[in-house]
N, C-alpha and C positions, 0 to 999 in steps of 0.2 A: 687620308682625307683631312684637309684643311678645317682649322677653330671653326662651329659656327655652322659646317655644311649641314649638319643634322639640324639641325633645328631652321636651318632655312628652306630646305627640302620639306620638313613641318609646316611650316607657315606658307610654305606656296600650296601643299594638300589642303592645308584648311583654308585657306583662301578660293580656290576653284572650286570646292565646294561649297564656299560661303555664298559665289559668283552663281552658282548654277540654283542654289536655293531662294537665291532672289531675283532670280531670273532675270538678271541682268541684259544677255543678250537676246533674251525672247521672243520679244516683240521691238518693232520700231521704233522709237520714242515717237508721240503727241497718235499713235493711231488708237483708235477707239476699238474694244473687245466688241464683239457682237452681241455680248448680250447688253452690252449700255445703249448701241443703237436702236435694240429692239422697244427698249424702256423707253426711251424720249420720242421714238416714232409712236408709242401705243400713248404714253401722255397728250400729246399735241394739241387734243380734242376736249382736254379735262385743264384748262386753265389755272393759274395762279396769278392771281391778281396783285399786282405789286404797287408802293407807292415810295418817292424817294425823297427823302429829305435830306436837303444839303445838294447843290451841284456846283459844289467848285471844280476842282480838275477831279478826284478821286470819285466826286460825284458825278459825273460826266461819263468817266471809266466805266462807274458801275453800271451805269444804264445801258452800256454797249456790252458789257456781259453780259447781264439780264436780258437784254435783246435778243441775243444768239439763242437764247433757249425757248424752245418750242413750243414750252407749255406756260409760257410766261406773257401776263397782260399788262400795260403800265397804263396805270387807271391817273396817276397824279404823279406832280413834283412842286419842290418849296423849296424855296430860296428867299433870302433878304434881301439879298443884291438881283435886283433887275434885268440883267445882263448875262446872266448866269441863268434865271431863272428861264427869261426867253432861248439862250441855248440851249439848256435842257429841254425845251417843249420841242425845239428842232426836233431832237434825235427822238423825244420818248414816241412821239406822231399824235398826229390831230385831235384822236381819241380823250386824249391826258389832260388833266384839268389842271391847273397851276392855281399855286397858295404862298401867299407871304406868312403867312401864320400857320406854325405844322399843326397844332392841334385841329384848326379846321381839315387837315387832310387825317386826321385820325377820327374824322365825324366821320367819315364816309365809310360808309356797312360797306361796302362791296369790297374793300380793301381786303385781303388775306396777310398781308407781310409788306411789312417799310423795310428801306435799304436807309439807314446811318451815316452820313458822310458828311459829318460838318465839324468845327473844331470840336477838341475833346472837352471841353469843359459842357458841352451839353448834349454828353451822348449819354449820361446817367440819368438825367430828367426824360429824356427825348426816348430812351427804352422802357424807364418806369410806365412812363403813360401809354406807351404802346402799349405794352403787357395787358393796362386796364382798360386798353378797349378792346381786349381779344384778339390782338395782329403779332405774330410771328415776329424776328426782329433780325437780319442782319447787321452788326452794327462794327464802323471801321475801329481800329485800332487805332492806339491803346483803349481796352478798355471804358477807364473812369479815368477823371481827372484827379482821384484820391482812393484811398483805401477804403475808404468807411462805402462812399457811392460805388465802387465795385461788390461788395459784400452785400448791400441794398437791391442794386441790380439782379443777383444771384438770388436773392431772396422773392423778389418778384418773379423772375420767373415759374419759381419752382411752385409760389403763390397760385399763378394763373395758369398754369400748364403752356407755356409758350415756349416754341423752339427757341432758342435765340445766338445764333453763329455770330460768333467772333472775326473779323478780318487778315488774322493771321494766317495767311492763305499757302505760304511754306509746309504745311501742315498737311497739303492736299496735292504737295508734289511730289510726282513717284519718288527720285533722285532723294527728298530728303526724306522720304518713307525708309528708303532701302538703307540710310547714312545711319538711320535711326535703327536700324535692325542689327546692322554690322557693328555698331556699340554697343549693344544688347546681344549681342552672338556672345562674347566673351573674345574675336578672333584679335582685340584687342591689346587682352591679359589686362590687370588692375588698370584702371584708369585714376590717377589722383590729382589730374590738373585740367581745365578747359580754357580755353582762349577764345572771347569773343573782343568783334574790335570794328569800327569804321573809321575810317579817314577822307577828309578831304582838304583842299585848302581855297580860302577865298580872303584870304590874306592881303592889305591892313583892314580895304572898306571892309569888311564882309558884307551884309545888307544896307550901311550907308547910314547917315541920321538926319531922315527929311524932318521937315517939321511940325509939331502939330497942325489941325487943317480943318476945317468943314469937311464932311465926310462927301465921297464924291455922288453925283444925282443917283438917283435910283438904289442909294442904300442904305436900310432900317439899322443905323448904325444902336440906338440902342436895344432894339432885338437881336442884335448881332452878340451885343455885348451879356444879354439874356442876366445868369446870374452870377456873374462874373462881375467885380467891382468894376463903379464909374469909370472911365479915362478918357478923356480927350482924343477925339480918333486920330489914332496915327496912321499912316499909309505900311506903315512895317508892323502893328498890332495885329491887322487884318489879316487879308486872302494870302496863303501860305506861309508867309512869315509868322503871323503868329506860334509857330511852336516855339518859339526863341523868347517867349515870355511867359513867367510865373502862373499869371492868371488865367493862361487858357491850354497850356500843355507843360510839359517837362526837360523841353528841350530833345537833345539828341537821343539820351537817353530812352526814352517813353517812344519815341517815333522811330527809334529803327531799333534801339538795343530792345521793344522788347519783341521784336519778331528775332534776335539772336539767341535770346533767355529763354524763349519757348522753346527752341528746338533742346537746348541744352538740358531741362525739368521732362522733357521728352524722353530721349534719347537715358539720361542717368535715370529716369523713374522715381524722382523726387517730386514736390510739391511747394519746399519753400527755404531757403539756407536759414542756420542758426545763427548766424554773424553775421552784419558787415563794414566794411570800412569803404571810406572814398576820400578823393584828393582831388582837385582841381579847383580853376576859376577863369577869368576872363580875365587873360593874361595879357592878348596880343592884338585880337581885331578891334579897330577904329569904330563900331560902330555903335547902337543901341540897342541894340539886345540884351536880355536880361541873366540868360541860360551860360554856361561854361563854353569856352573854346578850346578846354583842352579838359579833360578826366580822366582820372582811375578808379575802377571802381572793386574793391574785392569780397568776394562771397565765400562766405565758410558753410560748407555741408557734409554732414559725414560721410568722413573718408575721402573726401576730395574738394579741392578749391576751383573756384572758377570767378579770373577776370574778365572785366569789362573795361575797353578806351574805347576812346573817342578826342579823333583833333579835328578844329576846322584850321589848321596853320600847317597845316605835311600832310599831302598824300599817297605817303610813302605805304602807311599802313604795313602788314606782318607778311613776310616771303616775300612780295609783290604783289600782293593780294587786298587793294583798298576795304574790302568789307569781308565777313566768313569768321566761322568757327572751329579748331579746331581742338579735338580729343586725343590726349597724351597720354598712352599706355605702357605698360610694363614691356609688350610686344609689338607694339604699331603706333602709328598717329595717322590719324583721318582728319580731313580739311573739310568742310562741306560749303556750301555760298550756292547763290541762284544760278551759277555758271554749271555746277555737278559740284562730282566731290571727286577724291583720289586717296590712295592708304599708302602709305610706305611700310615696310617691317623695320621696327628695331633695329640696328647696329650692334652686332656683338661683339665682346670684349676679342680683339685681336683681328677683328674686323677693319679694313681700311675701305676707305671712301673713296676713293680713286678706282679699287677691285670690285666692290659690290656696287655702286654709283646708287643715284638715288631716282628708280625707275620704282613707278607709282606699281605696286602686285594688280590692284581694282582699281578700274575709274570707271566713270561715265560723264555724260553732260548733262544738263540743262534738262528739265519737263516744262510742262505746262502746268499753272498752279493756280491763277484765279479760276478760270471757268470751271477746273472740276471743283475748287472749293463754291462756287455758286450752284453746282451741280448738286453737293453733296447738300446744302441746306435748301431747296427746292427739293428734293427726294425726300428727308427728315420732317421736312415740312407737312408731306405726305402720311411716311409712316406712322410721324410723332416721336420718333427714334433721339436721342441724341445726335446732334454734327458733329464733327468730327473735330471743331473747335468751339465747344460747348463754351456758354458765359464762364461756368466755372474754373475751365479750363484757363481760358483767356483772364481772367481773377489772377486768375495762381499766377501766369507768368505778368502780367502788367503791377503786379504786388511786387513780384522779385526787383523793377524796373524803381519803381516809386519809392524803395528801400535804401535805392543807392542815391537819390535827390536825397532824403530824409537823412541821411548818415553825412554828406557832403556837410550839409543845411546844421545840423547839429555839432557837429567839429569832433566825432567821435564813435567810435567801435560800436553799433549797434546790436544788443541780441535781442532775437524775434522769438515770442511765439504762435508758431500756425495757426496753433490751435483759437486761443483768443486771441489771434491778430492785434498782438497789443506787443509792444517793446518793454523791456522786463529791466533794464540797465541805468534808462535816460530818461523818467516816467514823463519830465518836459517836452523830451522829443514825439510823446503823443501827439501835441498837439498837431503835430504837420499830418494826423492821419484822415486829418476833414479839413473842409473848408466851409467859411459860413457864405453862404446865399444872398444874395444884392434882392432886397424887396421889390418887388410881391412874389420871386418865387420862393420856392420853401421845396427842399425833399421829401418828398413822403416818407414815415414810417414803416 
């Protein structure tokens, strides 16, 4: 018997049982168990009265998730931009009362739960006051737009007893439920490295540098701008572009690594790294953006490390693989991304790679992940249960996100502690853990 056959005969047992206990081949992918059809057919009759603030594209989305479920009413929507506002009234139907001012749509009693969808710099304000008028919250990712407004958030809900689900919606897809188990099985052996990464390239313009402007009709550019400092409206500060500037998100980072960094605090069973280090800058694209076009980012947790890239200049990205995670073990490596996942076993010593080739033992593809994660916080909503990306939850991983801007931003090795969320190394580099407020608004205490 050739190096290596026993332990590969190992790894394929434990693999087909790893397979059959997560039922991998079970059921269909995207088909519904009967008992979740019995649940939304017996709802239908028992409403939830929904209200959506923010309808740019992701707020648009959401209103077409919320729609497909049965027991869901869309009583309002708000928007600053006019144009948006009036498409959103398209889809939500006749019913739905339109507001340029969210707080006027947090007057209204009949409301049960706002959906979140506008830049992050005012999804901390815009869930605190949900909380205090008794409305449930979906609110999109990332988070806050700082440390201190995520920890505030968390503290309001726990204040007013309100659900309040996070958009990190990976969280609610079989495929990375099951990615998430098989690194928790152990069929991995030690794991002491993670690899998260997106790539794209939009290479020299990226977004272009139009010029300052009159904002265009129909938009409350400084409600837009909420409490976020003055600026002259630019056409790239605004509607999606904005993550590419300081004042209203964190760039690449915050807006996809931290749906990478969740799965990862998932999957290891951690909460928060004790180190980190970063490297990058805006190296190569022509344009005005404020955010890095190229980073490193690395996190120390015991017993294991975990990077994080990002380039907008190569979309060559890791394997062939533009966006994904994967987990490097002692015995395997698992890839996982919104396509599925796949494992390979280890290579052992006298092992050739031409003889064993690199044929995945588990794969699968793709689920479905918004609508059961809208599923799962219209259900909690009910019970009062935690969602299955509880604020706190979504805290911890948009915290691990905001550490590697703070580390970059500071020029040096940051050590954290969880506990008081406070940096223990660089007592300066506090400062980036808030932000202060453009008058009249204020954060609550």
């Amino acid at each position: 018997m050739e190096m290596g056959e026993v332990d590969r005969r190992e790894f394929l047992k434990r693999s087909a049982a790893a397979a059959v206990g997560l039922g991998l081949s079970a059921t269909p992918e995207g088909r519904e168990d009967t008992l979740s059809r019995k649940r939304r057919a017996a709802s239908a009759n028992d409403r939830i009265v929904v209200g959506f603030i923010g309808c740019g594209g992701m707020g648009r989305a959401n209103i077409r998730y919320f729609k497909e479920q049965p027991d869901v009413e869309i009583a309002a929507v708000c928007d600053v931009y006019q144009p948006h506002l009036d498409q959103a009234l398209a889809l939500a139907g006749e019913r739905a009362k339109a507001y340029r001012d969210f707080r006027r749509l947090l007057e209204q009693k009949d409301i049960d739960a706002v959906v979140i969808s506008t830049p992050d710099h005012w999804h901390a304000l815009q869930t605190i006051l949900a909380c205090q008028a008794g409305k449930d919250v979906y609110v999109e990712k990332p988070l806050a737009l700082t440390i201190v407004e995520g920890r505030r958030m968390v503290e309001y809900a726990r204040r007013y007893n309100r659900v309040v689900q996070v958009g990190t919606m990976q969280r609610s897809g079989k495929h990375f439920q099951q990615a998430v188990k098989l690194v928790q099985s152990g069929i991995l052996g030690k794991v002491t490295r993670v690899r998260t990464w997106t790539a794209g390239n939009s290479s020299p313009q990226g977004i272009g540098n139009p010029p300052d402007s009159d904002p265009p009709p129909g938009l409350d550019w400084d409600m837009w701008l909420g409490p976020a400092p003055y600026h002259p409206y630019n056409k790239n500060r605004c509607i999606y572009n904005f993550r590419w500037f300081w004042d209203y998100s964190g760039g690449k980072l915050t807006d996809w690594g931290t749906h990478l960094l969740d799965i990862v605090l998932w999957a290891m069973n951690v909460r928060a790294p004790i180190a980190v280090s970063a490297c990058g800058g805006k190296w190569a694209l022509e344009d005005n953006r404020e955010t890095p076009d190229t980073l490193e980012v690395v996190y120390e947790f015991p017993g294991f490390v975990c990077s994080y890239s990002d380039q907008e200049v190569n979309a060559r990205g890791i394997d062939q693989q533009g966006y994904g995670i994967q987990f490097y073990g002692t015995e395997g490596t698992l890839f996982v991304s919104r396509s599925g996942f796949w494992l390979y076993p280890e290579l052992k010593e006298g092992e050739e790679e031409q003889r064993v080739g690199r044929v995945p033992i588990l794969q699968r593809g793709s689920s479905p992940m918004n609508e059961p994660h809208v599923r799962n916080f219209l259900d909690c909503v009910r019970s009062r249960q935690k969602p299955i990306c509880d604020v706190e939850i979504g805290h911890y991983s948009t915290t691990v996100a905001h550490l590697g801007n703070i580390a970059l931003w500071s020029g040096q090795r940051i050590l954290w502690d969880a506990e008081q969320e406070r940096i223990t190394n660089v007592p300066e580099a506090n400062r980036f853990l808030s932000r202060e407020y453009r008058k009249p608004w204020i954060l609550p205490d």
